[in-house]
ZALO-666180 format. One record per residue (C-alpha): residue in three letters; x, y, z. Coordinates in steps of 0.25 Angstrom, whole numbers, padded with zeros to 4 digits, always signed. Layout:
AlaXYZ...
This chain:
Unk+1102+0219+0687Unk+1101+0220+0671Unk+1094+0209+0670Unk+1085+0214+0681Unk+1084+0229+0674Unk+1083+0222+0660Unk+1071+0215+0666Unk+1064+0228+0673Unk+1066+0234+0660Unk+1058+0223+0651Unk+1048+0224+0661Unk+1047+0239+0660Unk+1046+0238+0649Unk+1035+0228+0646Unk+1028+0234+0659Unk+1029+0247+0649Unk+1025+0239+0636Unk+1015+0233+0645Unk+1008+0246+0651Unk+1008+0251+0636Unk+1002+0240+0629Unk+0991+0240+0642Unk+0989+0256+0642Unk+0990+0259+0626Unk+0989+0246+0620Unk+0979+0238+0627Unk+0968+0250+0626Unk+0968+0249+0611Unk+0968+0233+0611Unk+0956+0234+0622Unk+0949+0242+0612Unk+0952+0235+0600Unk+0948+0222+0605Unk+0934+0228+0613Unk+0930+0235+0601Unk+0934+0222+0592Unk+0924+0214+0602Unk+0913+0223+0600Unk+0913+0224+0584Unk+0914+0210+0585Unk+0901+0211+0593Unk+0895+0220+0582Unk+0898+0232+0591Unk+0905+0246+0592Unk+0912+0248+0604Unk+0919+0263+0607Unk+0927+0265+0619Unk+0932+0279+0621Unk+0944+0275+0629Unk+0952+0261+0633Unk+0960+0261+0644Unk+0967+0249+0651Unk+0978+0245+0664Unk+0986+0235+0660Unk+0991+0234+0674Unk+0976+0232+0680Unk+0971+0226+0666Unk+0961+0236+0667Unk+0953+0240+0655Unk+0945+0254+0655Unk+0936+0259+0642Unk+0930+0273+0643Unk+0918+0278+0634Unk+0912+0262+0629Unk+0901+0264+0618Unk+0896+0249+0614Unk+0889+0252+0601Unk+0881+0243+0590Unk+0883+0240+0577Unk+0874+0253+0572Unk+0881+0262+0584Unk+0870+0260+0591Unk+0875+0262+0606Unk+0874+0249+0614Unk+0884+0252+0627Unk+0892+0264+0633Unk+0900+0266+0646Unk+0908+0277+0651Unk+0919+0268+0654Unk+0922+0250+0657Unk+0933+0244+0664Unk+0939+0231+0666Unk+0950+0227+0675Unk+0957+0211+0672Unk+0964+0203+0680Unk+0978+0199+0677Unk+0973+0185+0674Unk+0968+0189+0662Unk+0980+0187+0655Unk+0983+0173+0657Unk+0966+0167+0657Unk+0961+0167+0646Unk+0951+0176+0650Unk+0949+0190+0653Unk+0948+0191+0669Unk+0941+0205+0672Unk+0942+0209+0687Unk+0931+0221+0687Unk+0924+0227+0674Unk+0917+0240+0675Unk+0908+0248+0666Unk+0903+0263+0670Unk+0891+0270+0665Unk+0890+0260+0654Unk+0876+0260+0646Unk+0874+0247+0637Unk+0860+0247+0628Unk+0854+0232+0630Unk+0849+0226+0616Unk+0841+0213+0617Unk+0846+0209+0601Unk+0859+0216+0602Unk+0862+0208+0616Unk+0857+0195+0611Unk+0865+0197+0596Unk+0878+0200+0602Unk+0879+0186+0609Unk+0889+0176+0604Unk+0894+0184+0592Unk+0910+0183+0597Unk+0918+0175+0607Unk+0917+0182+0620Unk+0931+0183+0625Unk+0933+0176+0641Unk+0932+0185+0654Unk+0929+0187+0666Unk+0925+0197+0675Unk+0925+0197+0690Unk+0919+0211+0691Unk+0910+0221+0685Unk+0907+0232+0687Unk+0895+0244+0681Unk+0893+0258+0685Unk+0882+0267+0680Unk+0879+0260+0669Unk+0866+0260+0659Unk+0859+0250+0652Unk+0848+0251+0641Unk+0840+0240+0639Unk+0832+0240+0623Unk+0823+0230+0619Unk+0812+0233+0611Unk+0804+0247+0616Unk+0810+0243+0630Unk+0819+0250+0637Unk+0828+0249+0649Unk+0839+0257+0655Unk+0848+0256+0667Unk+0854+0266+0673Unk+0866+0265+0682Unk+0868+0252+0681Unk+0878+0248+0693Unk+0883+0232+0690Unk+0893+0224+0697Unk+0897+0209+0693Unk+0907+0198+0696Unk+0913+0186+0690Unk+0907+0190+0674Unk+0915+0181+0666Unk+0912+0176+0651Unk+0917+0162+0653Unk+0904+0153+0658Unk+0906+0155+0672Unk+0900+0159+0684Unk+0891+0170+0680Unk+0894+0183+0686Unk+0886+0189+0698Unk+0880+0203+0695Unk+0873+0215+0701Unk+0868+0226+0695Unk+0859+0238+0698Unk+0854+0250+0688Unk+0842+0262+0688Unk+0833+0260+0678Unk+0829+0273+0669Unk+0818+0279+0670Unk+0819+0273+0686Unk+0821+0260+0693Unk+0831+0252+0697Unk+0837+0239+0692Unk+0845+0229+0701Unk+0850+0214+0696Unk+0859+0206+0701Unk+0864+0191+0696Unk+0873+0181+0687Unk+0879+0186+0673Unk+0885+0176+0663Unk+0892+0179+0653Unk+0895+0165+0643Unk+0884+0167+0639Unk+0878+0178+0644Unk+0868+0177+0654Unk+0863+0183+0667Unk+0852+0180+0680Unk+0847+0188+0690Unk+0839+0196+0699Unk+0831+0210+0695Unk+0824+0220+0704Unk+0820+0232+0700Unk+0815+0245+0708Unk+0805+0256+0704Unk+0806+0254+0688Unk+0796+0262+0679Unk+0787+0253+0672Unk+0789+0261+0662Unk+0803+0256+0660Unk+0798+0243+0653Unk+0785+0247+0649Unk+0784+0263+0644Unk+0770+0264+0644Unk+0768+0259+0659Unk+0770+0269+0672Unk+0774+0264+0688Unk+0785+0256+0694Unk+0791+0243+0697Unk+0800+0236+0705Unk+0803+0220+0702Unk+0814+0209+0703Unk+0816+0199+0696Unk+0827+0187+0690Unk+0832+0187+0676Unk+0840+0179+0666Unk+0848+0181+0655Unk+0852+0168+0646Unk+0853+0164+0632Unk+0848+0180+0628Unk+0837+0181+0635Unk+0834+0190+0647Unk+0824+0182+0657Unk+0816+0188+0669Unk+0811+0179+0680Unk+0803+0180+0693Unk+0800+0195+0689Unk+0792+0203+0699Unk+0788+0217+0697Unk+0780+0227+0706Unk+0774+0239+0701Unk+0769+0251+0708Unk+0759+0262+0701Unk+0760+0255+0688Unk+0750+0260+0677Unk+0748+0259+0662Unk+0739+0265+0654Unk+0730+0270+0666Unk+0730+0259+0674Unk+0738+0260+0687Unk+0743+0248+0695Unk+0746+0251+0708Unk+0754+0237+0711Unk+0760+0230+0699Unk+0767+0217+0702Unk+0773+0206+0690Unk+0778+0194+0691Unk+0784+0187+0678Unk+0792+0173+0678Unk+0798+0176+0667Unk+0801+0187+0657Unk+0811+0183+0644Unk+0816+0194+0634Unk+0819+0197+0624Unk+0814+0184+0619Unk+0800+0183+0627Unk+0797+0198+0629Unk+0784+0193+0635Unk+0782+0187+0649Unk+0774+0181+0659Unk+0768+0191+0671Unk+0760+0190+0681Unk+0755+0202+0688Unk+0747+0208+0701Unk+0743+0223+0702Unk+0734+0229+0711Unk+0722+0237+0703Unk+0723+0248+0714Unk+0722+0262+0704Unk+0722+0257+0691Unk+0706+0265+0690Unk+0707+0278+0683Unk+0707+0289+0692Unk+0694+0294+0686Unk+0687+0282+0691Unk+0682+0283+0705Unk+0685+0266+0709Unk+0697+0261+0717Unk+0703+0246+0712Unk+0707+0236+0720Unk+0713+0221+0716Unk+0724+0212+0710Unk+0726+0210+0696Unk+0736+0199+0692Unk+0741+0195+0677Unk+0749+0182+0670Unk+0753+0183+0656Unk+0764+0188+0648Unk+0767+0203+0646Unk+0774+0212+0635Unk+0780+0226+0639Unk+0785+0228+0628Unk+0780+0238+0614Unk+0769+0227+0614Unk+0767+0227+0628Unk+0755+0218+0633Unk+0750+0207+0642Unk+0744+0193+0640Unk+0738+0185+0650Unk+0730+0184+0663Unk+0722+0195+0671Unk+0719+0194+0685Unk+0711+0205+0694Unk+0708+0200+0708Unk+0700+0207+0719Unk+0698+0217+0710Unk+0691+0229+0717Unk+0682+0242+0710Unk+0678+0251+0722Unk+0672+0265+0721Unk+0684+0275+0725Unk+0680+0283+0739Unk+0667+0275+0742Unk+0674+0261+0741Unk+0661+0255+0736Unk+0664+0242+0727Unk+0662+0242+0712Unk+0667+0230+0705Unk+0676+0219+0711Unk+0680+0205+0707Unk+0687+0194+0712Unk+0695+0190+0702Unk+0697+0195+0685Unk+0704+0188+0677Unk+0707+0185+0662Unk+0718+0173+0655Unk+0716+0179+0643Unk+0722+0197+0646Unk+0730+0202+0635Unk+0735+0217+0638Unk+0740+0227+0628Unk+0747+0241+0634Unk+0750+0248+0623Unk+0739+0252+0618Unk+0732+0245+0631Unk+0723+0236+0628Unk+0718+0222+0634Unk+0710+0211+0630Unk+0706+0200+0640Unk+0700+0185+0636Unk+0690+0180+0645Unk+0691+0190+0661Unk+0683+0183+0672Unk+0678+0193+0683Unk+0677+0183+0695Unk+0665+0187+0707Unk+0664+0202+0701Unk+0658+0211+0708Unk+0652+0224+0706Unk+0645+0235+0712Unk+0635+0247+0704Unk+0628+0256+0713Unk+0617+0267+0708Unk+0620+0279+0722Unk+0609+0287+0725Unk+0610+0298+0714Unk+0609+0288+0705Unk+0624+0287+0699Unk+0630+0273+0698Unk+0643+0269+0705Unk+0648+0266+0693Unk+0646+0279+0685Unk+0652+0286+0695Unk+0665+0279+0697Unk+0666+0284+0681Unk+0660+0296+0682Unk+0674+0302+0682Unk+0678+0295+0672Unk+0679+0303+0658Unk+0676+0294+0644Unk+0688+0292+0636Unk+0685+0294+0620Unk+0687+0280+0613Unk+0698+0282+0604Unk+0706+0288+0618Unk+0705+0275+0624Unk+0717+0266+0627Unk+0712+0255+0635Unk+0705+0243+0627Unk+0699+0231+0633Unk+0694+0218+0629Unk+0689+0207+0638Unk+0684+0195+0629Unk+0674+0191+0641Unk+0672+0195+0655Unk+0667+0183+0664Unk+0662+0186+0676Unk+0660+0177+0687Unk+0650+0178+0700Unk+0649+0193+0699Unk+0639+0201+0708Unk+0634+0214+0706Unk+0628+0224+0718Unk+0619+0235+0711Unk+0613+0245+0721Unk+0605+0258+0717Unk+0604+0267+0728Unk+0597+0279+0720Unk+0582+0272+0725Unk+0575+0275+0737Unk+0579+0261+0741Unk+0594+0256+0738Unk+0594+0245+0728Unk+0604+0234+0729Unk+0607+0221+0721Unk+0616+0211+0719Unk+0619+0204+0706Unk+0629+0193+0710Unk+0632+0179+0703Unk+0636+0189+0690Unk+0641+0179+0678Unk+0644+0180+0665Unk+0652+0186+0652Unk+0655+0199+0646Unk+0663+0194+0632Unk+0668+0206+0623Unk+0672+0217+0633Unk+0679+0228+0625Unk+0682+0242+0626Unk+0682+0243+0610Unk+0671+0250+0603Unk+0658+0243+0597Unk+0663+0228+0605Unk+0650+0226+0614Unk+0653+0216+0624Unk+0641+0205+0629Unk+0638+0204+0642Unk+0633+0190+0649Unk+0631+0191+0664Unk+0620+0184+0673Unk+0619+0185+0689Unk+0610+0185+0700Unk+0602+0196+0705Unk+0600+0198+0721Unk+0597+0184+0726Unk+0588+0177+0715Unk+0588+0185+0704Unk+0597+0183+0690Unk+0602+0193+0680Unk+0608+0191+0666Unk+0615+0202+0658Unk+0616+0198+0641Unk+0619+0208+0630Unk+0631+0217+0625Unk+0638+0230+0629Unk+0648+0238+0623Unk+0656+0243+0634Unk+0664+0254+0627Unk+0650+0262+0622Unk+0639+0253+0631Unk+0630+0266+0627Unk+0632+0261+0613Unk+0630+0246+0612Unk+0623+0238+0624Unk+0613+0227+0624Unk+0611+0221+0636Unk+0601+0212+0641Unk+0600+0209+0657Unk+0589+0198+0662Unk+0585+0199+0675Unk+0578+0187+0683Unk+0571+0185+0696Unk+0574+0199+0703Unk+0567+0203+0713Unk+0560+0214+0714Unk+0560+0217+0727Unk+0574+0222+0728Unk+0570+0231+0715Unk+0560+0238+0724Unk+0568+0252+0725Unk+0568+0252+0710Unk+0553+0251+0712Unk+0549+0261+0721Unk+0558+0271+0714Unk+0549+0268+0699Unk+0535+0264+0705Unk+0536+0267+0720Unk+0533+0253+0725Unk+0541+0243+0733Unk+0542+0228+0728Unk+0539+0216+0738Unk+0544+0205+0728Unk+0545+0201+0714Unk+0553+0196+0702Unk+0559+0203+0691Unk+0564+0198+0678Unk+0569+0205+0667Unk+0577+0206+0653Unk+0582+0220+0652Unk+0589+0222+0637Unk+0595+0234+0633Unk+0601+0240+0621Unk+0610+0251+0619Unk+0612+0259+0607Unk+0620+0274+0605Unk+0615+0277+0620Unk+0600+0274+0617Unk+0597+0262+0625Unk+0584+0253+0622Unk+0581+0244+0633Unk+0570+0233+0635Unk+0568+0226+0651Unk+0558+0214+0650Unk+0552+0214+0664Unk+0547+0202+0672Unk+0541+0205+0687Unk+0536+0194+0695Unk+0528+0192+0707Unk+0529+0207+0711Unk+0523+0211+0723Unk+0524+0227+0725Unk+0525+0233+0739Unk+0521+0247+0746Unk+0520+0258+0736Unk+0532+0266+0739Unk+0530+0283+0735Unk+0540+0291+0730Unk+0542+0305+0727Unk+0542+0307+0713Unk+0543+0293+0707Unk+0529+0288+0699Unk+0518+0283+0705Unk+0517+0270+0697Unk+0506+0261+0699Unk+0513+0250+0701Unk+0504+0240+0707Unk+0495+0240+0698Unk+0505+0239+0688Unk+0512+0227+0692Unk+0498+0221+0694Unk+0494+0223+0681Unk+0507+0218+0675Unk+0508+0205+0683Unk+0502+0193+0676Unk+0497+0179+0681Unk+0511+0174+0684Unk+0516+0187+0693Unk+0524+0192+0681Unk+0524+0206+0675Unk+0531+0206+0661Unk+0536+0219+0657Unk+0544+0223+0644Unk+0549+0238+0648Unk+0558+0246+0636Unk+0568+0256+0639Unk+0573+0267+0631Unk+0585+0277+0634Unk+0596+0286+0631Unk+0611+0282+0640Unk+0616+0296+0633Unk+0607+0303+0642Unk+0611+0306+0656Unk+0600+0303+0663Unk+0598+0289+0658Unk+0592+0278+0667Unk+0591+0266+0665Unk+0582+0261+0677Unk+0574+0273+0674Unk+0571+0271+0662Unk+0567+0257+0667Unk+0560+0260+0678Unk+0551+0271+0669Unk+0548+0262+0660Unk+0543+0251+0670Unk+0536+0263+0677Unk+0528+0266+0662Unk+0524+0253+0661Unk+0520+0252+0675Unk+0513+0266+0673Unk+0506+0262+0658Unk+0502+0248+0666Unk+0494+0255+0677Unk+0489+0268+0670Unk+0481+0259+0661Unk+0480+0244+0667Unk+0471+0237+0658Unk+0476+0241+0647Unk+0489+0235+0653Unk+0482+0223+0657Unk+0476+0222+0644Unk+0487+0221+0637Unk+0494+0213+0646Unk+0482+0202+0645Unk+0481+0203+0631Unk+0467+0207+0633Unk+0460+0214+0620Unk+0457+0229+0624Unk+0461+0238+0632Unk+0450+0242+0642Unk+0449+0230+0652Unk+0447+0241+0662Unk+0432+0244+0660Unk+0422+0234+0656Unk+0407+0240+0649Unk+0394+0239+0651Unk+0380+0243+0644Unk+0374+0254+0651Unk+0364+0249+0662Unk+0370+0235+0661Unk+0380+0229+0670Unk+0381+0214+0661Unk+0393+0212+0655Unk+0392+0210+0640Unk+0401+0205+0631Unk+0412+0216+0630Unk+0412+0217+0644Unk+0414+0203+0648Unk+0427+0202+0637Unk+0432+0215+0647Unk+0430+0207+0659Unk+0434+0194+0653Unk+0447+0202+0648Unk+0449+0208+0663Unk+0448+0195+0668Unk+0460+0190+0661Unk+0468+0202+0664Unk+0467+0199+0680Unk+0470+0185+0677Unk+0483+0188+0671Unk+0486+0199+0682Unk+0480+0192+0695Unk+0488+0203+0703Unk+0473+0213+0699Unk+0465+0217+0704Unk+0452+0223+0697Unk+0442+0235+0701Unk+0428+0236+0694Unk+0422+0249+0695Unk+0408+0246+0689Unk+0404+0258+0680Unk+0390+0267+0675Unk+0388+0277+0666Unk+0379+0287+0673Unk+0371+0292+0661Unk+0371+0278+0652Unk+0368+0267+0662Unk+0356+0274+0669Unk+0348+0276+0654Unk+0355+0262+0652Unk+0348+0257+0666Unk+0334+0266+0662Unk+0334+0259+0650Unk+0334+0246+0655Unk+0323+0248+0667Unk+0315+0253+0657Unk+0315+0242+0648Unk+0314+0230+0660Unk+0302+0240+0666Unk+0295+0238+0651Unk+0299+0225+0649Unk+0292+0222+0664Unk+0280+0230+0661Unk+0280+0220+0648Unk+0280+0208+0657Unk+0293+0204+0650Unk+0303+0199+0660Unk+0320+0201+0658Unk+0316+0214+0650Unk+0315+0212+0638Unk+0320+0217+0626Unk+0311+0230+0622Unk+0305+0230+0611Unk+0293+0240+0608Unk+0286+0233+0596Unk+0283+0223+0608Unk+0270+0230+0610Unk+0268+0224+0625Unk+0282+0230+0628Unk+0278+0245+0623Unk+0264+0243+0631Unk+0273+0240+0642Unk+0282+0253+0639Unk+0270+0261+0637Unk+0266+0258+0649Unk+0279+0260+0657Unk+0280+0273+0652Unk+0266+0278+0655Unk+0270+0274+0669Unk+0284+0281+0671Unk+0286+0291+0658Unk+0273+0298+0652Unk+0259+0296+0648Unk+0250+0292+0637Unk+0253+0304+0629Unk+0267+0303+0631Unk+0267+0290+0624Unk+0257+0295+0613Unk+0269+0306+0610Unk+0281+0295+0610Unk+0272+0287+0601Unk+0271+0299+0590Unk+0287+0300+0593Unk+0294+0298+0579Unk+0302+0288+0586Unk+0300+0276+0590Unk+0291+0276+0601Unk+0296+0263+0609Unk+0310+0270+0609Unk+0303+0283+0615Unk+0296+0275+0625Unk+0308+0268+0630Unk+0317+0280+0631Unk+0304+0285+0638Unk+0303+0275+0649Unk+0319+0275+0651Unk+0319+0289+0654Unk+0307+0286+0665Unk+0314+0275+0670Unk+0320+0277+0685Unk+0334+0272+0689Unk+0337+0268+0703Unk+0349+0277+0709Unk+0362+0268+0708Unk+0357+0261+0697Unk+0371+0265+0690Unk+0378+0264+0699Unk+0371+0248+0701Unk+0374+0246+0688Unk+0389+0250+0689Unk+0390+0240+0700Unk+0384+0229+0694Unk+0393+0231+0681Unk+0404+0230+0691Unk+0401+0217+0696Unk+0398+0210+0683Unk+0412+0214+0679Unk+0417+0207+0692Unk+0408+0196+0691Unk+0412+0194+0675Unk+0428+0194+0682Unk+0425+0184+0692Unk+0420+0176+0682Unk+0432+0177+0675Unk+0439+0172+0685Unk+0445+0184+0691Unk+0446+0184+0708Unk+0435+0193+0714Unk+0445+0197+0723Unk+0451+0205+0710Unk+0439+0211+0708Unk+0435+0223+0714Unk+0422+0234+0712Unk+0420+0247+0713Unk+0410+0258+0714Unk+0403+0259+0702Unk+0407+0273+0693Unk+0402+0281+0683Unk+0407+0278+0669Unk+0406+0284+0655Unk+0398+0273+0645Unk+0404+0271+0632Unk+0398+0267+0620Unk+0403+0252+0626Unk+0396+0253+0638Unk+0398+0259+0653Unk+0412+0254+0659Unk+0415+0246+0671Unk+0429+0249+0677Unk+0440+0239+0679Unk+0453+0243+0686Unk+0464+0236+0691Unk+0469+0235+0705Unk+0482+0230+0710Unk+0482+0233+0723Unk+0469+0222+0725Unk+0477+0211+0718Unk+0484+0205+0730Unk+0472+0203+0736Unk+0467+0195+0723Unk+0474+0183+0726Unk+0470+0176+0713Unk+0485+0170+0710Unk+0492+0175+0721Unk+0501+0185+0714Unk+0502+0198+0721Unk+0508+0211+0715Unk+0502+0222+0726Unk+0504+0224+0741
């Protein structure tokens, strides 16, 4: 019984030691050791209480602050506790049965995780079970910034001999919103972890500040030799915009992402370009763009590498009437800036674009009313800037229709090829244009010169050729400027235009072949132009009319048109052509003068002389080079001139007769048998022998008085003008034929009454399309 006593004493008494030493003792060597461990780390460690069970070998800490060297704050938890097994105290090792920490917030460092590694010998334990409630963690690298929020973790089997790694799932809100969830394997000689991610509703603004929308995604990471690894990383966005442009699906994919060492990774992406328009732009979007390349989100956040929009989709919004689509846009060469945001893209290929302008019946353009709300932002508020190197296009086509005509008007330009290299949206950087394509079936276009996109009003010079068009489809524009329809025809053309400070100068070098006009269509209120002659008059041996038109005008001033311009010019040209046509033909000819349209005679005579046969010689050539007219000769007398002119000359055959010379010879009175004839005539038709004794004691001379005499007495048939007009009229034509002009181009009219000049009495000469087709000389045709 003593010895039995004796024994329950000793061991109440080591039980009583014992429970001292565990409730007084071993707090203060808990803390000692812990904070030894973190200065040995560099680290301040401050508990606020240390409790411990020696019978549970429990440990308990209340108010943990983990600080750095500077006493900067790295960690905090309201309380930790760690229950052992009663192995411990024989392994070598310390045996954890369940570890807890409860509402602890721990700041993440990248150099401060990655510096504290393999400073001190890590003591061996294990730990079958831990446990995290309501904890926090703030995640710092750079300008990045993560935080979790109640972060609930449960893990088994943690031990820090090289073991089977630990199995672990864990589950947070992420601030501002989101949630968080993983779940994997934890090792920690040496420390390093895999699993699965997945997170719900995150803000993008969470890891990119200037971005608005959110995302869901999953994922598997790594951790291993100090480097966090992403793989197989998918994220879908909703409602995702940045710097007004609105994604309304956003989904990545990214093989691989590697920080802190490789804070750039490869991406590729597909959104739908559904309301990424600005509101204030009356067009609805529709297709898929896709991108490959590496990406930044950090303070120098940007992307380089491929674009891709397929499908892509401009509609008019309400009316669903196409603007511009494309199969395919894409550029190897993309590198995107998004702070401030910028892009700048090598060489973009536009793959079978299409697109749509359209002039309504008002007059306004499709496209200037899809911008009409639009408001011009001043330059320096600008924050978008864009650069394409150049814009190859590929197989284009291009439906132009004007509906503003009595007639709709419709054309396609289709087989569109060609560059546009230096497209920029900075000031004073013009950027040259190279297209060519195929106009309706036959025809071909070609598009040269330089625009500057930002100001076009200020620096444009653009030159377009046109080739082989056919004029029949233009015939709305001409029945709107000229009032006729067009059966067929060519058109060539180099149009060149220059801009300057709004003020544009223009020159359109027209070329029209084999026209042949139709019914003359009359309109209210449009000009009556004389378009048939015109066109007749223009059109030379080969069918061709060359015209050089010039065009002026302000693109300040509201009412400016180009077409109208245009068309008023043409209708000038044609105007000045008709109002004085061989003046025209003169100088188209390259004949000397400027009066083909009247050819002179002596008064009384219908022989041409030498003047008058350089007239009709001059005349002749002119219808040679313009086979499409046709001529009218209107011989011509004076009333007055020609009948003294026809007097004259019966009076002088009658003396020359009475004379018995034949051809009526020259007069000439010292010729005494021609004044015994004139004496003689003139007692017969004018006076008596005193008259002539009274001419003879005239002070003038007295064979002049006698002839003048004998004029005034001599009769004229009635019609002897108008004979003479006649006959005037047909030597002209004879004198054409001969020149080789068809008589089927010649036609003659009544004689008229004409004025003489001091050059003579005029024959009149006009031209005449509508009596070309009917000329048949080469076969061209220019009239009905």
């Amino acid at each position: 019984m003593r010895k039995a006593l004796l024994a329950a004493a000793v061991a109440g008494t080591l039980a009583v030691l014992y429970a001292a030493a565990g409730y007084w003792l071993a707090p203060r060597l808990v803390r000692a050791a812990l904070l030894d461990r973190a200065a040995g780390a560099g680290l301040e460690l401050r508990l606020a209480q240390v409790r411990t069970d020696p019978f549970a070998l429990g440990v308990h800490l209340d108010g943990v602050e983990l600080r750095d060297a500077k006493g900067g704050m790295l960690a905090v938890a309201a309380g930790a506790s760690a229950d052992l097994a009663w192995a411990s105290l024989w392994r070598r090792q310390w045996i954890v049965q369940h570890a807890m920490l409860h509402q602890p917030a721990i700041d993440v460092n990248w150099r401060l995780a990655r510096g504290g590694q393999g400073q001190t010998a890590q003591p061996a334990f294990t730990v079958e079970k831990v446990s995290i409630t309501e904890g926090a963690l703030r995640f710092a690298h750079g300008t990045r910034r993560l935080v979790l929020e109640g972060i609930a973790l449960e893990a088994s089997g943690l031990s820090s001999r090289a073991e089977a790694p630990a199995r672990y799932s864990l589950s947070a809100r992420v601030a501002p919103g989101g949630t968080l969830a993983s779940h994997g394997t934890l090792a920690l000689a040496p420390l390093a972890a895999q699993g699965e991610l997945r997170v719900e509703a995150l803000p993008v603004a969470t890891l990119w500040s200037q971005a608005q929308g959110r995302i869901q995604g999953s994922g598997k990471y790594s951790y291993e030799g100090e480097r966090l690894v992403l793989r197989e990383l998918g994220v879908q966005g909703r409602d995702v915009a940045y710097g007004g442009i609105e994604l309304e699906q956003l989904a990545l994919q990214s093989p691989r992402l590697a920080l802190p060492a490789d804070e750039a990774f490869e991406v590729s992406a597909t959104a739908q370009l559904a309301r990424w328009v600005p509101e204030d732009m009356a067009v609805s979007v529709s297709g898929a763009l896709s991108a490959k390349g590496r990406l930044r989100i950090d303070e120098a956040a940007g992307y380089e590498g491929t674009l891709s929009v397929r499908d892509a989709r401009f509609e008019e919004r309400g009316s669903g009437k196409p603007l511009l689509a494309w199969q395919r846009l894409e550029s190897a060469e993309v590198s995107l800036r998004f702070s401030p945001l910028a892009i700048e893209v090598g060489e973009l290929v536009a793959h079978a674009p299409s697109g749509r302008l359209a002039i309504a019946e008002d007059g306004r353009l499709n496209i200037a009313e899809i911008l009409k709300g639009r408001s011009d932002a001043p330059r320096e508020g600008r924050s978008f800037q864009a650069a394409v190197q150049r814009l190859r296009i590929e197989n284009g086509t291009l439906d132009f229709a004007d509906r503003s005509l009595d007639e709709d008007f419709a054309v396609v330009v289709g087989g569109l090829s060609g560059a546009v290299t230096g497209l920029s949206t900075a000031a004073g950087n013009p950027a040259r244009v190279q297209l060519a394509g195929r106009v309706a079936k036959y025809g071909a276009a070609r598009i040269e010169g330089t625009v500057n996109l930002d100001e076009p009003k200020s620096l444009t010079n653009v030159t377009a050729s046109l080739r082989n068009i056919d004029l029949a489809a233009l015939t709305p524009y001409v029945v709107r400027f000229a009032g006729y329809r067009v059966q067929s025809g060519r058109l060539s053309a180099k149009l060149r235009y220059r801009v300057r400070e709004g003020r544009l100068v223009g020159a359109n070098d027209l070329v029209f072949e084999q026209i042949v006009l139709g019914e003359k269509v009359r309109r209210a209120g449009e000009r009556d132009l004389p378009l048939e002659l015109a066109v007749a008059l223009l059109t030379d041996a080969q069918g061709r009319i060359d015209l050089d038109i010039p065009v002026r005008g302000d693109l300040n001033d509201p009412k400016f048109d180009l077409g109208g311009l245009v068309a008023r010019a043409i209708g000038n040209v044609v105007q000045r052509v008709a109002s004085a046509p061989f003046r025209a033909l003169a100088s188209l000819v390259g004949e000397r003068g400027t009066d083909l349209d009247r050819v002179r005679f002596e008064p009384g005579s219908a022989a041409l002389g030498p003047p008058a046969q350089e007239r009709v010689a001059g005349v002749a050539k002119a219808l040679a080079a313009r086979p499409q007219l046709a001529v009218t000769v209107q011989g011509g007398y004076d009333p007055e001139g020609d009948l003294a002119a026809l007097r004259r000359d019966a009076a002088r055959r009658a003396i020359a007769r009475r004379a018995g010379y034949e051809g009526g010879a020259p007069l000439d009175f010292r010729d005494a048998k021609l004044l015994r004839a004139a004496e003689a005539l003139f007692l017969a038709r004018a006076g008596n022998l005193l008259d002539l004794i009274r001419l003879r004691a005239d002070e003038r001379p007295y064979g002049r008085l006698l002839f003048e005499r004998l004029v005034a007495a001599t009769p004229v048939e009635p019609g002897s003008a108008e004979a003479l007009a006649r006959a005037r009229a047909e030597a002209v034509r004879a004198a054409l034929l001969e020149h080789g002009v068809d008589a089927a181009r010649v036609r003659l009219e009544g004689p008229a009454s004409a004025q003489a000049a001091k050059d003579g009495v005029p024959t009149l000469l006009a031209l005449d399309a509508e009596r070309a087709a009917s000329a048949g000389a080469t076969g061209h045709r220019t009239g009905p």
